[in-house]
C-alpha positions as CSV (number, residue, x, y, z in Angstrom):
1,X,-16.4,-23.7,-11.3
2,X,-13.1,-22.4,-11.8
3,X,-13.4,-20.5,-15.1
4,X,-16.8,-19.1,-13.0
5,X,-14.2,-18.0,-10.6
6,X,-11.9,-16.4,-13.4
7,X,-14.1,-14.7,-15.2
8,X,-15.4,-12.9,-11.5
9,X,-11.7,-12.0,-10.9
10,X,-11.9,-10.1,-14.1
11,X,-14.9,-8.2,-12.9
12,X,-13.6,-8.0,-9.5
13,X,-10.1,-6.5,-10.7
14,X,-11.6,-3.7,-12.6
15,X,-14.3,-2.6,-9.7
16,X,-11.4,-2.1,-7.8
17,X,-9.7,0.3,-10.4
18,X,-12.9,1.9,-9.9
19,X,-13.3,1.6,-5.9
20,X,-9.5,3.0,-5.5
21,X,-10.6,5.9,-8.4
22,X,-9.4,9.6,-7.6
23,X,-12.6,10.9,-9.2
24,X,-15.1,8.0,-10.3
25,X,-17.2,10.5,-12.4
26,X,-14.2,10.8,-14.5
27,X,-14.2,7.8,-15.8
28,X,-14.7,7.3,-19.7
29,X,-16.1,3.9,-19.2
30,X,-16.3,3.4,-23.3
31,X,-12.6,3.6,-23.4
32,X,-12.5,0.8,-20.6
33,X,-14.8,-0.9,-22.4
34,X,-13.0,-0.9,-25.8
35,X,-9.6,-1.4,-24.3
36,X,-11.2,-4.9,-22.1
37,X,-12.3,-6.0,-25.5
38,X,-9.4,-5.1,-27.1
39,X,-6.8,-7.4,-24.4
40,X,-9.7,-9.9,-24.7
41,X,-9.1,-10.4,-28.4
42,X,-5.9,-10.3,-28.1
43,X,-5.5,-12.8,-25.4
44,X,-8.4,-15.8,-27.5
45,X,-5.9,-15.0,-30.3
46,X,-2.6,-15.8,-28.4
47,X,-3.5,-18.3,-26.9
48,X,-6.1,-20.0,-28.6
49,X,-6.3,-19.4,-32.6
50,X,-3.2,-21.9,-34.2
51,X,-2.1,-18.4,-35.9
52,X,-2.0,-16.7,-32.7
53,X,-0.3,-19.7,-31.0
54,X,2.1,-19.7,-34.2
55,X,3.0,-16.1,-33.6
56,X,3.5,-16.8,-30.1
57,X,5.7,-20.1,-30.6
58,X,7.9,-18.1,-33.4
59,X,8.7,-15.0,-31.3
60,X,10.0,-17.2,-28.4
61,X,12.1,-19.2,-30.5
62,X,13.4,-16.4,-32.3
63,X,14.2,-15.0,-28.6
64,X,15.6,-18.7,-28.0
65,X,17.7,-18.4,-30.7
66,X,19.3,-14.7,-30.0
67,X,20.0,-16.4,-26.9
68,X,22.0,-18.9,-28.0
69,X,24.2,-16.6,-30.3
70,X,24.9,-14.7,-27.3
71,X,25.9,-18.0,-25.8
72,X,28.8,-17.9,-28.6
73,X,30.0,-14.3,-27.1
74,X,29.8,-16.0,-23.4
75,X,31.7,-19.1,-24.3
76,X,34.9,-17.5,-25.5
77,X,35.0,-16.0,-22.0
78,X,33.3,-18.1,-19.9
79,X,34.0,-21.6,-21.3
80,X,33.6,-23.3,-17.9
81,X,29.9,-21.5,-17.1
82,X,28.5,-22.9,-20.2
83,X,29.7,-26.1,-21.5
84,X,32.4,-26.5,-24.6
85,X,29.8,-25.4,-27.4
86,X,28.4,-22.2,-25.8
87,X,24.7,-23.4,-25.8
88,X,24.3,-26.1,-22.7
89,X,20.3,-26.6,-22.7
90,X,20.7,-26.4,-19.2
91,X,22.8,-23.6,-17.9
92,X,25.1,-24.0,-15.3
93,X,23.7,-20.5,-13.2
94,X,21.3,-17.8,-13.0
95,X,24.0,-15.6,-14.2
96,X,24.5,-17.1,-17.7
97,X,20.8,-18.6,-18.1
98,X,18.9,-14.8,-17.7
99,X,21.7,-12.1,-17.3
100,X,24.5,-12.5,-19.7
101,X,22.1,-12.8,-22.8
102,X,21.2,-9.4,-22.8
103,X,25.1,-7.8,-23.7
104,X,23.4,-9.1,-26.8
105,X,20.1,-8.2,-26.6
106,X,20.1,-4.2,-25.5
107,X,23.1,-3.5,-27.9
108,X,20.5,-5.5,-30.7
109,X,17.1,-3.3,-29.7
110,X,19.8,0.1,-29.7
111,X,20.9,-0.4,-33.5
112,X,17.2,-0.6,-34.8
113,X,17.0,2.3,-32.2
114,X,20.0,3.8,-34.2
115,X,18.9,2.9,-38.0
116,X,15.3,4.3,-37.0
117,X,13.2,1.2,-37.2
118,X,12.3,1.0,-33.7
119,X,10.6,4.6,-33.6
120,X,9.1,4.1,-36.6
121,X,7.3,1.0,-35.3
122,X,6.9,2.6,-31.6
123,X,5.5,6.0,-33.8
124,X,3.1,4.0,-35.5
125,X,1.8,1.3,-33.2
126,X,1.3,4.3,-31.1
127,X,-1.0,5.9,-33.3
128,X,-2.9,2.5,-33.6
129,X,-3.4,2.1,-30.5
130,X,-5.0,5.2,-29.7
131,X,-7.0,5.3,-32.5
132,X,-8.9,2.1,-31.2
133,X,-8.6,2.9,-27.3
134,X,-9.8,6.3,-27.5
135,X,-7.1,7.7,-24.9
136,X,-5.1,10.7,-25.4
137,X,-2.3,10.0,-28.2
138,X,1.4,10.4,-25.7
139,X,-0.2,8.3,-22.8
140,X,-0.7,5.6,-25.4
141,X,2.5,6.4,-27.5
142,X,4.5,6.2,-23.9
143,X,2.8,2.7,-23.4
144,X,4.8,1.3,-26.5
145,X,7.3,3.0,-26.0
146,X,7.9,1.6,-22.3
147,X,7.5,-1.8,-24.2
148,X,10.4,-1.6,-25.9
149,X,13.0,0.4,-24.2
150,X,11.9,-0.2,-20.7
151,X,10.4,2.1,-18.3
152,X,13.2,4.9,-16.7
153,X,14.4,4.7,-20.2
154,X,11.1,5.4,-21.9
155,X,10.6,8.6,-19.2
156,X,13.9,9.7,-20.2
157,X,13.4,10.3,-23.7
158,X,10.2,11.9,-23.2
159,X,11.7,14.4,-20.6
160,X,10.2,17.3,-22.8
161,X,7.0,16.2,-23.2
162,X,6.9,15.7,-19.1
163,X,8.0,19.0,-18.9
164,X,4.8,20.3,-20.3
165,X,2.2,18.7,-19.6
166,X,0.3,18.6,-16.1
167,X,1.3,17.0,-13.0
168,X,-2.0,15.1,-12.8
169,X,-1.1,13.5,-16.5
170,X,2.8,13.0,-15.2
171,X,0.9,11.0,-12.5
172,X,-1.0,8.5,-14.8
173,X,2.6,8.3,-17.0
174,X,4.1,6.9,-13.6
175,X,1.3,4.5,-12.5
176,X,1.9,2.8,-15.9
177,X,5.5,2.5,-15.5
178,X,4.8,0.4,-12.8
179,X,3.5,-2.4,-15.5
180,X,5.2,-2.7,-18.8
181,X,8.8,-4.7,-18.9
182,X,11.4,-3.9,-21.6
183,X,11.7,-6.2,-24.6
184,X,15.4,-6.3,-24.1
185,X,14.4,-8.5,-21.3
186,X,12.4,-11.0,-22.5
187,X,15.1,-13.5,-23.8
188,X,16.1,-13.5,-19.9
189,X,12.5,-14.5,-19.1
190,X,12.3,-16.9,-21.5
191,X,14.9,-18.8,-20.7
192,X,12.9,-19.4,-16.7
193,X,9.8,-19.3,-17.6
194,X,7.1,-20.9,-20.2
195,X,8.3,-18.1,-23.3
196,X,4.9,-18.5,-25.3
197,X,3.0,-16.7,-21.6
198,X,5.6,-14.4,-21.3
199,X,5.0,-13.2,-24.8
200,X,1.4,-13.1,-24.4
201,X,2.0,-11.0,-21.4
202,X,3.4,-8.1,-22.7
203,X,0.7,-6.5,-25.1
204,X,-1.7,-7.3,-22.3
205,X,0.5,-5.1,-19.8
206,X,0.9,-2.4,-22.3
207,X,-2.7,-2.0,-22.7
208,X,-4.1,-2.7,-19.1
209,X,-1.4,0.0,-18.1
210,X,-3.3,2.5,-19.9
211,X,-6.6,1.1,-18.6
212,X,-5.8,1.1,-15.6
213,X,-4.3,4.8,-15.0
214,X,-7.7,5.6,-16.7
215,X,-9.6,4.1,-13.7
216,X,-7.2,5.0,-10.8
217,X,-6.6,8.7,-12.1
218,X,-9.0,9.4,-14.8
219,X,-7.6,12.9,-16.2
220,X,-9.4,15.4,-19.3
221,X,-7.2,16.2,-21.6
222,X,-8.3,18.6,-24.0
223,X,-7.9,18.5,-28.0
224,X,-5.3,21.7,-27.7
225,X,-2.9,19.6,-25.4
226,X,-3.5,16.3,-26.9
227,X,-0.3,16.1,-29.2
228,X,3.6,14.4,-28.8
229,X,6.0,17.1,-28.4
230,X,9.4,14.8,-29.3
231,X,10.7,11.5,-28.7
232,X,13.8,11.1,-27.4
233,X,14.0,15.0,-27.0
234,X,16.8,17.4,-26.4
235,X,16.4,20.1,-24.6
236,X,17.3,24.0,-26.1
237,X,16.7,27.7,-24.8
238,X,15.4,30.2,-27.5
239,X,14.6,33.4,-25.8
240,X,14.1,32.2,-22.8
241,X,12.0,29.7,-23.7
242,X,13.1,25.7,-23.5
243,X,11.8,23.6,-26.7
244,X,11.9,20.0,-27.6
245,X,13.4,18.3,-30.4
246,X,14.2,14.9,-32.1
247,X,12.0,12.5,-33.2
248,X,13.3,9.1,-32.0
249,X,15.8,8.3,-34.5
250,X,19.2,10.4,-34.0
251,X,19.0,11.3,-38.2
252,X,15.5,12.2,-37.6
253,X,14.8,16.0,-38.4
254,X,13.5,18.3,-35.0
255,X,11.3,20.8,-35.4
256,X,11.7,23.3,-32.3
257,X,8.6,25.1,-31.3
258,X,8.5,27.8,-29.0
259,X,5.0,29.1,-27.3
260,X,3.7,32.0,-26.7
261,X,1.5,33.5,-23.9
262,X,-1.9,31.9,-25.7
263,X,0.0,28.7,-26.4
264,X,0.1,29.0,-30.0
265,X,2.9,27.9,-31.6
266,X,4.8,31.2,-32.1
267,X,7.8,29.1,-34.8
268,X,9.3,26.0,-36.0
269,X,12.4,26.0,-36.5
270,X,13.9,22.7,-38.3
271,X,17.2,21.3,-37.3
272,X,19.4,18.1,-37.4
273,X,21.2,16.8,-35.1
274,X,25.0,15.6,-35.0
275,X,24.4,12.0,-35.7
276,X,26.7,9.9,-33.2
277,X,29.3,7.6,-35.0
278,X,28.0,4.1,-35.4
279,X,30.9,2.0,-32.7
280,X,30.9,5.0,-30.4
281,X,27.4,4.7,-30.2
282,X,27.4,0.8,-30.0
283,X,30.5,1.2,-27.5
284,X,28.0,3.4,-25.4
285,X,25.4,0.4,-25.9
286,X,27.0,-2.2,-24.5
287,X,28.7,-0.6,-21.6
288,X,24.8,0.4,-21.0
289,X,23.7,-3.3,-20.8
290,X,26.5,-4.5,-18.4
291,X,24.8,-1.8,-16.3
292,X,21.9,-3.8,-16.5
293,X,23.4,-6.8,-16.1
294,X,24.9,-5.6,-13.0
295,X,22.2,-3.8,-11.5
296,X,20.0,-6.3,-12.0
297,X,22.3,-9.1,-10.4
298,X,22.9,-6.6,-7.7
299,X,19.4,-6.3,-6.9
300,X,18.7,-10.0,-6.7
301,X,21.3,-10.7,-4.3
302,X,20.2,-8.1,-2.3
303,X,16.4,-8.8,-2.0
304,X,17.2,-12.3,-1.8
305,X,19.5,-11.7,1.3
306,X,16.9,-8.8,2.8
307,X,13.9,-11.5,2.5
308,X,16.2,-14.2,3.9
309,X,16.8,-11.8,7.1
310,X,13.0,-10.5,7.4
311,X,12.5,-14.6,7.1
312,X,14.6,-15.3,9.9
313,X,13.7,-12.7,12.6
314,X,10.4,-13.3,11.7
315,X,11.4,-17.2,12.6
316,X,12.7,-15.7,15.8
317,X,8.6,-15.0,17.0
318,X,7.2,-18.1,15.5
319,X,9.2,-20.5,13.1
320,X,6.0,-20.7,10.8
321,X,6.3,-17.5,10.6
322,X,7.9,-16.0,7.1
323,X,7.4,-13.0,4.8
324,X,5.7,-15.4,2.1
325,X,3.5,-16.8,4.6
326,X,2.4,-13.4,5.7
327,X,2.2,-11.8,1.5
328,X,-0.1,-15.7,0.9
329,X,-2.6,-14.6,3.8
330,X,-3.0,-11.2,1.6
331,X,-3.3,-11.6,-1.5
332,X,-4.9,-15.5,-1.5
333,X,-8.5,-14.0,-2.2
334,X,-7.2,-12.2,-5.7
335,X,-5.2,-15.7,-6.1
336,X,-8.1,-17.6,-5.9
337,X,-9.8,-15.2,-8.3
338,X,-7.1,-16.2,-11.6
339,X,-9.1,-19.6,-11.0
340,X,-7.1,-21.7,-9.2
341,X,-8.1,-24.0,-6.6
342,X,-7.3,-22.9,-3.3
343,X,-4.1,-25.2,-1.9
344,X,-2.4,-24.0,-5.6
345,X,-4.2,-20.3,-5.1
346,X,-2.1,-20.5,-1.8
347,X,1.1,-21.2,-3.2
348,X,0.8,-19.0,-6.4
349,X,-0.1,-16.0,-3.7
350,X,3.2,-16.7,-1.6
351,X,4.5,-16.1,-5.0
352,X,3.0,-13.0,-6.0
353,X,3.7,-11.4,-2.7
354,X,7.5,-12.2,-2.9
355,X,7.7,-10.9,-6.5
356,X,5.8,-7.7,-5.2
357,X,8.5,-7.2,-2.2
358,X,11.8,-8.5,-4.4
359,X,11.8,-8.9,-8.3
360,X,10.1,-10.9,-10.9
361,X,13.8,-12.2,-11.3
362,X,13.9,-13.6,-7.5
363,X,10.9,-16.1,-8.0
364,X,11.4,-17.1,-11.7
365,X,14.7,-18.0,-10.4
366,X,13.3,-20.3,-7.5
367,X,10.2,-21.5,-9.5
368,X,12.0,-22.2,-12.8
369,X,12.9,-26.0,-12.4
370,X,9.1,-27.0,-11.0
371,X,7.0,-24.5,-13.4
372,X,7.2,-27.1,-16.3
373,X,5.0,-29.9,-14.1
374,X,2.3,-27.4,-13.5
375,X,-0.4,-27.8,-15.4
376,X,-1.2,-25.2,-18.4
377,X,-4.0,-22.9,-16.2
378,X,-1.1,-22.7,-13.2
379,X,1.7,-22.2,-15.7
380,X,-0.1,-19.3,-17.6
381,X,-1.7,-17.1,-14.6
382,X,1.8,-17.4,-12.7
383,X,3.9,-16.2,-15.6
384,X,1.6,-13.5,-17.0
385,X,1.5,-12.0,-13.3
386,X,5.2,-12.4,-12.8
387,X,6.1,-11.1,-16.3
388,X,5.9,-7.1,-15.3
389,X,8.2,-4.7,-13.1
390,X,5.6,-3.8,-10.5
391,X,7.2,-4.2,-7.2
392,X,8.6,-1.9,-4.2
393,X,11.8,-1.1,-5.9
394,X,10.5,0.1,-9.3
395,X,8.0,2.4,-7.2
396,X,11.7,4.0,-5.9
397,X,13.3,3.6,-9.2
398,X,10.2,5.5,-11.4
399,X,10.3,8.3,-8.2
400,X,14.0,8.7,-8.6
401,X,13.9,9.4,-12.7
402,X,11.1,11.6,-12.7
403,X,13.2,13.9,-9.4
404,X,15.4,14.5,-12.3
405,X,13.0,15.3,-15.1
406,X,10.3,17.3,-13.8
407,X,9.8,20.0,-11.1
408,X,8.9,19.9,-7.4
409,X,5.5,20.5,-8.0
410,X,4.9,17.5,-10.1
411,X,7.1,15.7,-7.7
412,X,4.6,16.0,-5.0
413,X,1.9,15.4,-6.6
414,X,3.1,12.2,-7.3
415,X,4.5,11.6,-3.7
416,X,1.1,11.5,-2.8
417,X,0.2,9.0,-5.0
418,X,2.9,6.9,-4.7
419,X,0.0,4.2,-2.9
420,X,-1.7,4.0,-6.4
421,X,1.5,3.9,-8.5
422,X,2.0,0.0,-6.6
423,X,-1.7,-0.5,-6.6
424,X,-1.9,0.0,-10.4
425,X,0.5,-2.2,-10.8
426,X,-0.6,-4.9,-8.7
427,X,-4.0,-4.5,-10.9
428,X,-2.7,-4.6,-14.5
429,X,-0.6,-7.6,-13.3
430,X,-3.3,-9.3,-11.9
431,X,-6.0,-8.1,-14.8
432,X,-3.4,-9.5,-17.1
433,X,-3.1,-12.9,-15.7
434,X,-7.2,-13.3,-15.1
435,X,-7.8,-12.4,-19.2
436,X,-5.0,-15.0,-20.4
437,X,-5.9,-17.5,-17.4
438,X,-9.8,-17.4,-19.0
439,X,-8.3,-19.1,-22.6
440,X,-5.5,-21.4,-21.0
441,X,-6.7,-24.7,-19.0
């Protein structure tokens, strides 16, 4: 009865892509198809193959493990928050257990940024990916590339490629910013909830982002514009004209193209840029990451406090009464759909609806000490929905980068969208937890 109930949800979630569509003609519903099968196979062989399990079980530990080195860096500072030897099992706060681990982490993900294997892999998973999906090449490229480096950072370095292409197409790139969570990140995940869902979770995002944006704001683009100006661009004037550079790496060789009026490429131009000395670079890196760290920890207090208020005047009308309570009532039904029975559907909704208004941070934090006694169905649909960065303030956050990158126009297009933007990521969240949820039980 209950995988009858999951495998609806599944169903269910994608008719309302399609219900909620901008233009329901639009839709290439081959591409949908291939990219369903595609999260499907990839979700049996997760989760269900020993290889796929293997792979899973090897990349937490290896996140496990980068997490106790950084426990080394913590302890020479920190003695008392983490026990003599640097690597309690069971950390004294939140602080040291998710936040501290990633001064190692996003200076880690930067070098292979700086040596120029992390474009090469973003470059060419890229092209994989949109080989088999059949969706235009930067939409996909973007979705790895938000996989790695994070959302506002992904939009950064593709500020030229914004720049020229349409504001309907800058629409779909922020609806699937909504979904995708930085692999800088993970380790702090990890170390709340079950690592091997968490893992699972994040090719599943990456993909239902793009499927997803498809449905919600199917957009043609044709062959001409189909192409990746730069990664990681930088921005020159020749004649008037502005023109992207770099590919990804910071010794990678830019070629400069400048248009003319029929949008043929008028000259290329190659050039290298000055390559940034190794410690000022890693120097930049780390002060980078305790931004992180802080804004992160910022947040959390924050929401915590602002649900905690909106709790207690709520209290004030009826003492039942609470913002979870309120967030259950709503989204119980697409609870119930992930195949749960309804008094757990209940609870995992409260859940979802607090993550939705706060952080994923704020209730793998509360949940963390309970999630190992739920049982493997429970454990898997809860993570997978909770591993993503689709709430209210990432909706602010996404608007607030691309005021900076693109022009008014664009901007208001995607003001007026700004209702599918949270509903796409509410949907690739919850698509994500139904296809893992059918494997795990």
């Amino acid at each position: 009865m209950y995988l009858a109930l999951n495998v609806l949800g599944v169903a269910v979630f994608l008719a309302l892509g399609w219900l909620f569509s901008k233009d329901r003609r639009a839709i290439r519903w081959q591409s949908v198809g291939l990219m369903v099968a595609l999260n499907l196979v990839i979700a049996w062989f997760l989760t269900s193959f020993p290889a796929g399990r293997a792979v899973v079980r090897g990349a937490a530990d290896g996140f496990a493990w980068l997490v106790a080195i950084a426990y080394e860096g913590i302890n020479f500072a920190l003695q008392d928050w983490v026990g003599p030897t640097g690597t309690d099992p069971a950390p004294v706060n939140f602080v040291v257990s998710a936040l501290l681990p990633i001064l190692l982490i996003v200076p880690l993900f930067d070098i292979l940024s700086y040596i120029g294997f992390l474009p090469w892999l973003i470059r060419w998973v890229g092209r994989g990916l949109s080989f088999v999906t059949r969706q235009p090449k930067f939409e996909t490229f973007f979705a790895v590339e938000m996989m790695f480096l994070g959302n506002t950072e992904a939009l950064a370095v593709s500020r030229a490629q914004l720049k020229q292409m349409s504001a309907q197409r800058v629409v779909t790139i922020a609806m699937m910013s909504m979904s995708c969570v930085t692999a800088a990140l993970i380790g702090a995940y990890t170390q709340l909830v079950p690592g091997e869902f968490v893992l699972t979770a994040v090719p599943l995002n990456c993909i239902n982002a793009l499927l997803v944006a498809s449905l919600l704001f199917p957009v043609h683009v044709p062959a001409e514009e189909d192409v990746i100006v730069g990664v990681g661009a930088v921005e020159t004037t020749t004649a008037g004209t502005a023109a992207a550079s770099t590919e990804a790496a910071p010794s990678a060789t830019t070629t400069l193209e400048t248009e003319g009026a029929d949008g043929e490429t008028a000259g290329k131009t190659p050039v290298r840029p000055a390559r940034e000395p190794f410690f000022s670079f890693l120097g930049d890196s780390i002060l980078g990451a305790g931004k992180i760290v802080l804004i992160v920890l910022a947040n959390v207090i924050a929401f915590v406090a602002l649900a905690a208020l909106v709790n207690h005047l709520l209290g004030l009308i009826n003492p039942a009464l609470s913002l979870q309570a309120i967030l259950g009532v709503v989204l119980f039904v697409p609870a119930l759909l992930l195949g749960l029975d309804p008094a757990t559907a209940f609870d995992v909704s409260q859940m979802m609806g607090l993550k939705l208004v706060t952080n994923e941070f704020v209730v793998m934090g509360q949940i963390t000490g309970d999630i190992g006694g739920f049982d493997r169905h429970h454990q898997a649909v809860l993570t997978v929905f909770l591993t993503s960065f689709a709430n209210l303030s990432t909706v602010g956050m996404i608007i607030g980068a691309l005021k900076g990158l693109v022009d008014g126009e664009k901007n208001d297009v995607i003001s007026r969208n700004v209702w599918r933007m949270l509903v796409a990521g509410i949907l690739v969240s919850l698509l994500s937890a139904s296809l893992v949820g059918l494997f795990v039980w």
